[in-house]
C-alpha positions as CSV (number, residue, x, y, z in Angstrom):
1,X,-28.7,50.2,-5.8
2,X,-27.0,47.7,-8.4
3,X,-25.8,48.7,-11.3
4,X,-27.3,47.0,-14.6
5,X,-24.7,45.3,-17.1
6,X,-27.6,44.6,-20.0
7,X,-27.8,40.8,-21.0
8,X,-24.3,40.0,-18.5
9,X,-24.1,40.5,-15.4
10,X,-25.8,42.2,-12.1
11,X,-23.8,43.6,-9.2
12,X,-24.6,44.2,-5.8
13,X,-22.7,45.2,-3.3
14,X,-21.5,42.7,-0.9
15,X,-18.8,41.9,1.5
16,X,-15.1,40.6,0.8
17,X,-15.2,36.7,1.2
18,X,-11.6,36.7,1.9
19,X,-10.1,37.0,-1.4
20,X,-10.7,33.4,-2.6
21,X,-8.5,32.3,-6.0
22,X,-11.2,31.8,-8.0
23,X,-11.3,29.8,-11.5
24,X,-13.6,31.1,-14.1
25,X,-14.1,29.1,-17.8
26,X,-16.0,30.2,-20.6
27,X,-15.4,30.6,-24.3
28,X,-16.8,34.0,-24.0
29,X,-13.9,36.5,-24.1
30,X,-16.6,39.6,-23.5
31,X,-18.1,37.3,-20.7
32,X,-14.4,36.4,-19.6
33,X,-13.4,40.0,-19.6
34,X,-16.4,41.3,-17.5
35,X,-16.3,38.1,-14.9
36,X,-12.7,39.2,-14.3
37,X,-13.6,42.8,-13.7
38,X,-16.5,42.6,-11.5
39,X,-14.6,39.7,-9.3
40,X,-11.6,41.7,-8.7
41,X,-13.2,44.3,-7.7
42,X,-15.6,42.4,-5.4
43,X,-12.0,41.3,-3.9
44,X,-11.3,37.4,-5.5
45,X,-8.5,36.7,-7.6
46,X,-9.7,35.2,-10.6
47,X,-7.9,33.4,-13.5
48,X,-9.5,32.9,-16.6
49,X,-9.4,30.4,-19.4
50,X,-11.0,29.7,-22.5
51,X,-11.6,26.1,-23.0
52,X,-12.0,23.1,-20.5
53,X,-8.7,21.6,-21.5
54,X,-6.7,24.9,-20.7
55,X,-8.7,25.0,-17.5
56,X,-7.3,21.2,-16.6
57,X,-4.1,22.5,-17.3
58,X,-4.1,25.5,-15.0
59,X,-5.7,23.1,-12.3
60,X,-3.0,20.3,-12.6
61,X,-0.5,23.2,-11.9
62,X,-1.7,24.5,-8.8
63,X,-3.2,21.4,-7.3
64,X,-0.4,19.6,-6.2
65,X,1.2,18.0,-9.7
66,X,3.5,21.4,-10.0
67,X,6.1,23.1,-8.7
68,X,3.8,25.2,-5.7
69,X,4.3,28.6,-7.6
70,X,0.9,29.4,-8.8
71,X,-1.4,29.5,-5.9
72,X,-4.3,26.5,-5.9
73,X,-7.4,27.3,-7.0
74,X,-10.4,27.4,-4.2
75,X,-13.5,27.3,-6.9
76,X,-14.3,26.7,-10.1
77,X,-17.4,28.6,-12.5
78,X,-17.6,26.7,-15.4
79,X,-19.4,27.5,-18.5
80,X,-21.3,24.1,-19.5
81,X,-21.2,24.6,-23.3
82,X,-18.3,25.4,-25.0
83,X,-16.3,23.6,-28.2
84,X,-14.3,20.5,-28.3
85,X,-14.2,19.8,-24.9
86,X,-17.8,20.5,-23.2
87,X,-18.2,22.0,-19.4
88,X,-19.7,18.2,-18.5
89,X,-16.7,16.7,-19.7
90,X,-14.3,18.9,-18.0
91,X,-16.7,18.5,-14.5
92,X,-16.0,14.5,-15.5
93,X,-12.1,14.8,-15.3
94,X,-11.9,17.5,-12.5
95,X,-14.0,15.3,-10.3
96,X,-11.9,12.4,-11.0
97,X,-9.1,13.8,-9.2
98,X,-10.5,16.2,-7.0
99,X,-14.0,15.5,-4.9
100,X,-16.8,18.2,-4.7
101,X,-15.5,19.5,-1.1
102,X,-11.7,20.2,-2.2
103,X,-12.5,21.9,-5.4
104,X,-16.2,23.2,-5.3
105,X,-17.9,23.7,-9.1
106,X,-20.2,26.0,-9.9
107,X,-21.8,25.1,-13.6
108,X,-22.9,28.5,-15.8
109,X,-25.5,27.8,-18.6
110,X,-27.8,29.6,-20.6
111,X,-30.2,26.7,-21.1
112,X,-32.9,26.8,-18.2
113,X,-33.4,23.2,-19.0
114,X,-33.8,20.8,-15.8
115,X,-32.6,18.0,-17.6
116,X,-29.3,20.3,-18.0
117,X,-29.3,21.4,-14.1
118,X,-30.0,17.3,-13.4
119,X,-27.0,16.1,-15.5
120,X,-24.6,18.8,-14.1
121,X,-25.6,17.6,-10.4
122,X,-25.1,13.9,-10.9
123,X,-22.1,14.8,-12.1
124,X,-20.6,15.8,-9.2
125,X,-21.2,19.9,-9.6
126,X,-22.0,21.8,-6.4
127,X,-24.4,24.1,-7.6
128,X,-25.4,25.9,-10.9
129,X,-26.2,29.7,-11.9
130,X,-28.2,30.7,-15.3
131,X,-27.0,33.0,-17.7
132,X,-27.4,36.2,-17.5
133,X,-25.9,35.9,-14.1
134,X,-26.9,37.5,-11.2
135,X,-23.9,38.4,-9.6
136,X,-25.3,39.0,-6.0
137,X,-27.0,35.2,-6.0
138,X,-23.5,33.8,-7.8
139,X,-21.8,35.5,-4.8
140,X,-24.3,34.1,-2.3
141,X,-23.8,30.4,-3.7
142,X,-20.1,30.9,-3.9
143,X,-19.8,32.2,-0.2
144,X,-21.5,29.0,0.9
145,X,-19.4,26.6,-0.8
146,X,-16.5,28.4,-0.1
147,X,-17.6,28.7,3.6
148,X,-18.2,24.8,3.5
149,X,-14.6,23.7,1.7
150,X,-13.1,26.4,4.7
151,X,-14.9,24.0,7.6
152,X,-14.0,20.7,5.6
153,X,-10.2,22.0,5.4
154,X,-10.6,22.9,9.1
155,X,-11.6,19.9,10.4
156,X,-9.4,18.0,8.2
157,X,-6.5,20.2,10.2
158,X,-8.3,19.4,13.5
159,X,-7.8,15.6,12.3
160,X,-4.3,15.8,11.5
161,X,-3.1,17.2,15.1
162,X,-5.5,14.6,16.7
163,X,-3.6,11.8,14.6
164,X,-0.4,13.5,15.3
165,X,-0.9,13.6,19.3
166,X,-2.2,9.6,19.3
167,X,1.2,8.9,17.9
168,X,3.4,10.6,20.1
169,X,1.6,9.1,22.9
170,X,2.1,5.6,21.1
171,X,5.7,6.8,20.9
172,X,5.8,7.5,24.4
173,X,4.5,4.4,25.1
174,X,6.0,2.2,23.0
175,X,9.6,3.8,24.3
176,X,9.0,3.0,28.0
177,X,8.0,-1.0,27.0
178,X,11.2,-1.3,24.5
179,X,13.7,0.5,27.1
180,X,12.9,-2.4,29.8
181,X,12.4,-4.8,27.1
182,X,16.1,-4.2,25.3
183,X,17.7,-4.5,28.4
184,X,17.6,-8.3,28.8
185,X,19.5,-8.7,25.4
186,X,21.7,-6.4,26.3
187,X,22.7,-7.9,29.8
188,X,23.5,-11.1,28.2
189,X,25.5,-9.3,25.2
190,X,27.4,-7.6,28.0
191,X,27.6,-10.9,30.3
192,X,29.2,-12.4,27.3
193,X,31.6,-9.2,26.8
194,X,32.6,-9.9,30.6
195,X,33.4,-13.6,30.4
196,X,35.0,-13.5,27.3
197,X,37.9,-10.4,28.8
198,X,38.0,-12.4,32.1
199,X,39.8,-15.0,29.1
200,X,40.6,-18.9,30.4
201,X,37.3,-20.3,29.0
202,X,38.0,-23.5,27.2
203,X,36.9,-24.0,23.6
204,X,33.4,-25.3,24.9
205,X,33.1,-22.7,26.7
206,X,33.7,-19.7,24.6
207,X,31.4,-21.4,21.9
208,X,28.5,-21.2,24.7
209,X,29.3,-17.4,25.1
210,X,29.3,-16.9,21.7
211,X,26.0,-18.8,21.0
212,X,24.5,-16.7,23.8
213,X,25.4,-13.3,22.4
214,X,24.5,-14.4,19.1
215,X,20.8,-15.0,20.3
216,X,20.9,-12.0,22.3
217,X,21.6,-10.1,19.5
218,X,19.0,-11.6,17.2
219,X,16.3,-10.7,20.0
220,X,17.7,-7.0,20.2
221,X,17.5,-6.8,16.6
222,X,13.7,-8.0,16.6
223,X,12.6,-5.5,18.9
224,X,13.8,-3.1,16.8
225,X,12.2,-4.3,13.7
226,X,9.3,-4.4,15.4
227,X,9.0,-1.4,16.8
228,X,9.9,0.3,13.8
229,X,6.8,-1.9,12.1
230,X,4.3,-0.4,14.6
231,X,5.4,2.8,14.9
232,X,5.0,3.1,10.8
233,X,2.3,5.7,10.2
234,X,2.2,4.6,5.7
235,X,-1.0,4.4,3.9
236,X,-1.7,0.9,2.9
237,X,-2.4,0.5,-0.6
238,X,-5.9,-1.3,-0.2
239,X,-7.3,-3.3,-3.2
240,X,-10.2,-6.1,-3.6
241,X,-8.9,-9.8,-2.3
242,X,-10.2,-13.1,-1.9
243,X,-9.9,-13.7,2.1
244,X,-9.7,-17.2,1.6
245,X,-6.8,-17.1,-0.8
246,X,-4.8,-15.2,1.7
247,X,-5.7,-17.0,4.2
248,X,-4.8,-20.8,2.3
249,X,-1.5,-18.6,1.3
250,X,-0.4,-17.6,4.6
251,X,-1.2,-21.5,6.0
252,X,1.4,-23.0,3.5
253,X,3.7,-20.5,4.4
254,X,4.0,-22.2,8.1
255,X,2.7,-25.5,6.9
256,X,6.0,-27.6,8.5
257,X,6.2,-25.4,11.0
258,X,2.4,-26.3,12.1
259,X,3.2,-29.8,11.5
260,X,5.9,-30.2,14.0
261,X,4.1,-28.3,16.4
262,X,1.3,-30.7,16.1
263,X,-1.3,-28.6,15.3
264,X,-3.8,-28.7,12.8
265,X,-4.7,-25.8,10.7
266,X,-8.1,-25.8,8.5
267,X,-9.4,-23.2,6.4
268,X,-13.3,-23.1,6.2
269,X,-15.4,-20.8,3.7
270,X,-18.6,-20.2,5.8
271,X,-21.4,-19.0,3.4
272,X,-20.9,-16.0,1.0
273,X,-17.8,-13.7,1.8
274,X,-17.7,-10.7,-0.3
275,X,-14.1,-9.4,-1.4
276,X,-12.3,-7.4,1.0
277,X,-10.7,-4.4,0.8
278,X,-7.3,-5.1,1.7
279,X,-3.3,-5.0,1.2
280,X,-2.5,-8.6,1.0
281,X,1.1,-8.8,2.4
282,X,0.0,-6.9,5.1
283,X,-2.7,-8.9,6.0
284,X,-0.9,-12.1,5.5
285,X,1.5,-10.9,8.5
286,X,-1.3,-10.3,10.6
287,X,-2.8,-13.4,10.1
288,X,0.3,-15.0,10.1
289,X,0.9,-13.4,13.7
290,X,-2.1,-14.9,15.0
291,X,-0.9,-18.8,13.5
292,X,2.1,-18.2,15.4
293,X,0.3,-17.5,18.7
294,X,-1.5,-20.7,18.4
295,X,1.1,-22.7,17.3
296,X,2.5,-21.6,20.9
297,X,-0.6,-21.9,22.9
298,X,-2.0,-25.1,21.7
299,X,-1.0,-28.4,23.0
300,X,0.0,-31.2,20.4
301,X,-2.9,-32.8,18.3
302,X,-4.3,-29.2,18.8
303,X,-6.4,-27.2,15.8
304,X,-6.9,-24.2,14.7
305,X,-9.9,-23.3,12.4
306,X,-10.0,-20.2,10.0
307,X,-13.7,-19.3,9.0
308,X,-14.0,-17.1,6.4
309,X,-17.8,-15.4,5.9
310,X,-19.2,-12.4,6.8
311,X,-20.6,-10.9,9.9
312,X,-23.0,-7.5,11.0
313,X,-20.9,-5.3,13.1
314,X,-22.3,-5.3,16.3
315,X,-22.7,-2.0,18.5
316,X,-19.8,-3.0,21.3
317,X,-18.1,-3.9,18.5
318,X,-17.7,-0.1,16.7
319,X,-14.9,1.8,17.7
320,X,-16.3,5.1,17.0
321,X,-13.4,6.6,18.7
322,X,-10.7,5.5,17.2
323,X,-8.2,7.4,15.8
324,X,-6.7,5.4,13.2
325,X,-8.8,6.0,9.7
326,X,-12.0,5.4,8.7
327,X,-13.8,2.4,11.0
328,X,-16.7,0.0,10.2
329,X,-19.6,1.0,12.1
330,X,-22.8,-0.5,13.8
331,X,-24.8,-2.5,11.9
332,X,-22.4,-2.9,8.5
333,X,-21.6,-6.1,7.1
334,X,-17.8,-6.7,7.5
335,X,-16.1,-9.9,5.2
336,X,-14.8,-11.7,8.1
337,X,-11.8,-13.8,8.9
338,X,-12.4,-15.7,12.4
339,X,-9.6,-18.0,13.5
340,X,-10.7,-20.3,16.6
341,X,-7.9,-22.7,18.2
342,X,-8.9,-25.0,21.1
343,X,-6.0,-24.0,23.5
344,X,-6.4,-22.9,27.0
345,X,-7.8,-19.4,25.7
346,X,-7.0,-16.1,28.4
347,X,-8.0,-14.9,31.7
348,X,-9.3,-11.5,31.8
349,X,-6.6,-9.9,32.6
350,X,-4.7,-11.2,29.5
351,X,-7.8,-10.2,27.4
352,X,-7.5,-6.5,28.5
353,X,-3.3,-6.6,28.0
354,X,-3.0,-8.4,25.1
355,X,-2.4,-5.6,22.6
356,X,-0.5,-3.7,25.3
357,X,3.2,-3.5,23.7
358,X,5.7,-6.0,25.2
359,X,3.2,-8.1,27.0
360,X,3.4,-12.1,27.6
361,X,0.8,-12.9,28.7
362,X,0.3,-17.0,28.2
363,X,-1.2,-16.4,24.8
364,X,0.8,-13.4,23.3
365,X,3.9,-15.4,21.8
366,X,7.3,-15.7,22.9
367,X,9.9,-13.3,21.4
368,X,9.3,-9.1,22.0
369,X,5.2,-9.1,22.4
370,X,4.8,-7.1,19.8
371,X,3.3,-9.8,17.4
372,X,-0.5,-8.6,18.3
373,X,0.6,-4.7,18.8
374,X,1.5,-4.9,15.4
375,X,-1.4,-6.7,14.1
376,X,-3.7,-4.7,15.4
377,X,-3.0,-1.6,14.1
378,X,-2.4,-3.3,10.8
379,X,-6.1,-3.8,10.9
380,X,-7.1,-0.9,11.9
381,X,-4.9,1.0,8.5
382,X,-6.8,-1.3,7.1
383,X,-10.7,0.5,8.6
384,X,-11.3,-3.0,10.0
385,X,-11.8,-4.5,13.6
386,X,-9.7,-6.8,15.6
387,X,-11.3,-8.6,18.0
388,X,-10.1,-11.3,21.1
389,X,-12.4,-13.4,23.0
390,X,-12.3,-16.7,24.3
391,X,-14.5,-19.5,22.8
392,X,-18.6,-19.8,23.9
393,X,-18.3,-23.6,23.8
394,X,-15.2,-25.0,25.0
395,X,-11.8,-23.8,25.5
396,X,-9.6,-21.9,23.3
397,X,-9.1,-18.1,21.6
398,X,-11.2,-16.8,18.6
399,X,-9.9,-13.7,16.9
400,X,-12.4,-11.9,14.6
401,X,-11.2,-9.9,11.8
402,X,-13.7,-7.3,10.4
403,X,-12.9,-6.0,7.0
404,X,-14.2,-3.5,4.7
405,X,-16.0,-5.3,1.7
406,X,-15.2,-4.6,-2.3
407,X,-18.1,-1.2,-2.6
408,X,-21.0,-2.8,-4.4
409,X,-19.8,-6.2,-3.3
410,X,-23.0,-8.1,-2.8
411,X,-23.7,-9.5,1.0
């Protein structure tokens, strides 16, 4: 039968949940007091505190901002009116740093006001209890949120080891391309090494040699560098950009380059384009990547258009399986960067290996063939799409870039 605590609390008997560290706040030290009793023995740890502001303290402690010696707290009862600094306002700065599936937030109040119960749900709590509490239904909310952080952490594990096994097979990958890749620097470093101990070169000569190994090296060092830039697992710091700023940026980076080459390179706004979430140097190189593959492909007088707009994300165009971040999906509106050139485009075959590391295929650049490795999977940090296809209406390449819009951008 449960035992009666008059005007407090009711306990029933229920089962260890696993000994959760468990948060409770309330300016009520005879509340305090009896919270901490009755949880212990019901097997959770429980710290207490006083006041929101003590209760922000203890949490930037143990969640990550100190030194790992006080053990992070898994749920948090908070009492919603208390002085100086109210429960709502202490919900307001937890959930700034902390969203309602890493730190769960029960709200305690004595009002059985909807308005009250309203408020404390928009503002991010996970569930409330009245005062007096009923232990047995605080436990049973408490075990479900604590079941449901336990899952979220799980999967988020799960995650991890999947995004940890995709990179070792890129490793793997990448390591057979750049072993047979490196090795054609090398034999002309060495060829140089050879000729230049065999001795009796004349002056003409030994500057050819040492032209040679001087390439060769700069092409050994490239590989590398590039390698290096697509095996980078780093967050990109994402932030709102105007896509045709960055892409009029990255144009008059190459502009003489372009202009020797022959080519023509035109930036066209194509109806509204919200911001994009993006990191601009990053982008810049991928786009910049894509210039340079045109500038190669495209006989002189040639042109290359960058459209900037915004397009639905189509169903063969959702990647649902990828395991590189979060990915637009079906039916979304992307901002969208499509650059269309008019050279001779690619054969299937070069279609299906063009993001393959070390590749050449007509269209994939001279120098490593990592230009488009690397670009692609700068997009795809980024949540977007990278598409290649050839043209509908006449010859040439069109690469689509799908971006993630500003949040509340309007389309």
């Amino acid at each position: 039968m449960p035992t009666a605590c008059p005007g407090l609390l009711q306990v029933s008997e229920m089962d260890n949940i696993g000994g959760s560290n468990i948060l409770a706040v309330d300016d009520d030290p005879v509340l305090s007091d009896l919270m901490r009793r009755k949880m212990t023995i019901e097997g959770f740890e429980v710290q207490i505190r006083n006041s929101g502001k003590a209760a922000l303290e203890l949490l930037a402690q143990t969640q990550g901002e100190g030194d790992g010696s006080i053990r992070p707290v898994e749920l948090v009862l908070l009492d919603v009116e208390m002085p100086d600094f109210s429960g709502f306002e202490t919900l307001k700065a937890i959930r700034e740093k902390h969203t309602a599936i890493e730190l769960p937030v029960i709200m305690v109040t004595g009002r059985d006001d909807s308005g009250y119960m309203v408020d404390a749900l928009e503002g991010g709590a996970n569930d409330y209890v009245l005062k007096p509490v009923d232990f047995g239904v605080l436990r049973a909310r408490m075990d479900a949120h604590l079941a449901l952080r336990g899952m979220h952490l799980a999967l988020r594990d799960s995650h991890r080891s999947l995004v940890h096994m995709a990179k070792m097979e890129s490793v793997v990958h990448l390591a057979g391309g750049f072993a047979k890749e490196i090795r054609r620097p090398m034999a002309q470093i060495r060829a140089g090494l050879t000729d230049l101990k065999t001795g009796g070169a004349d002056e003409v000569k030994l500057e050819g040699i040492v032209e040679n190994m001087e390439n060769a090296f700069r092409d050994a060092d490239g590989i590398v560098s590039q390698l290096i830039a697509s095996s980078s697992s780093s967050r990109l710091k994402l932030g709102p950009a105007d896509l045709r700023e960055i892409a009029e940026e990255t144009v008059s980076l190459v502009r003489d380059g372009v202009s020797m080459a022959g080519l023509t390179v035109e930036v066209k706004p194509e109806g509204k384009c919200p911001p994009a979430l993006v990191a601009r140097e990053e982008l810049k190189q991928v786009l910049l990547s894509i210039v340079l593959n045109a500038m190669q492909a495209v006989q002189e007088g040639g042109k290359l258009v960058i459209r900037i707009g915004a397009r639905k994300v189509a169903s063969d165009n959702s990647i649902e399986d990828s395991r590189i971040g979060a990915r637009l999906h079906e039916g979304e509106v992307a901002a969208c960067i499509e650059l269309e050139d008019n050279g001779p485009g690619m054969n299937e075959e070069e279609l299906q290996r063009a993001f393959d590391p070390f590749y050449k295929g007509r269209h994939t650049g001279a120098g490593s063939g990592l230009g488009l490795t690397v670009a692609k999977k700068l997009v795809e940090l980024h949540g977007g799409i990278m598409l290649l296809e050839n043209r509908t209406f006449g010859s040439g390449l069109k690469v689509s870039l799908l971006l993630r819009p500003k949040p509340g951008a309007r389309l």
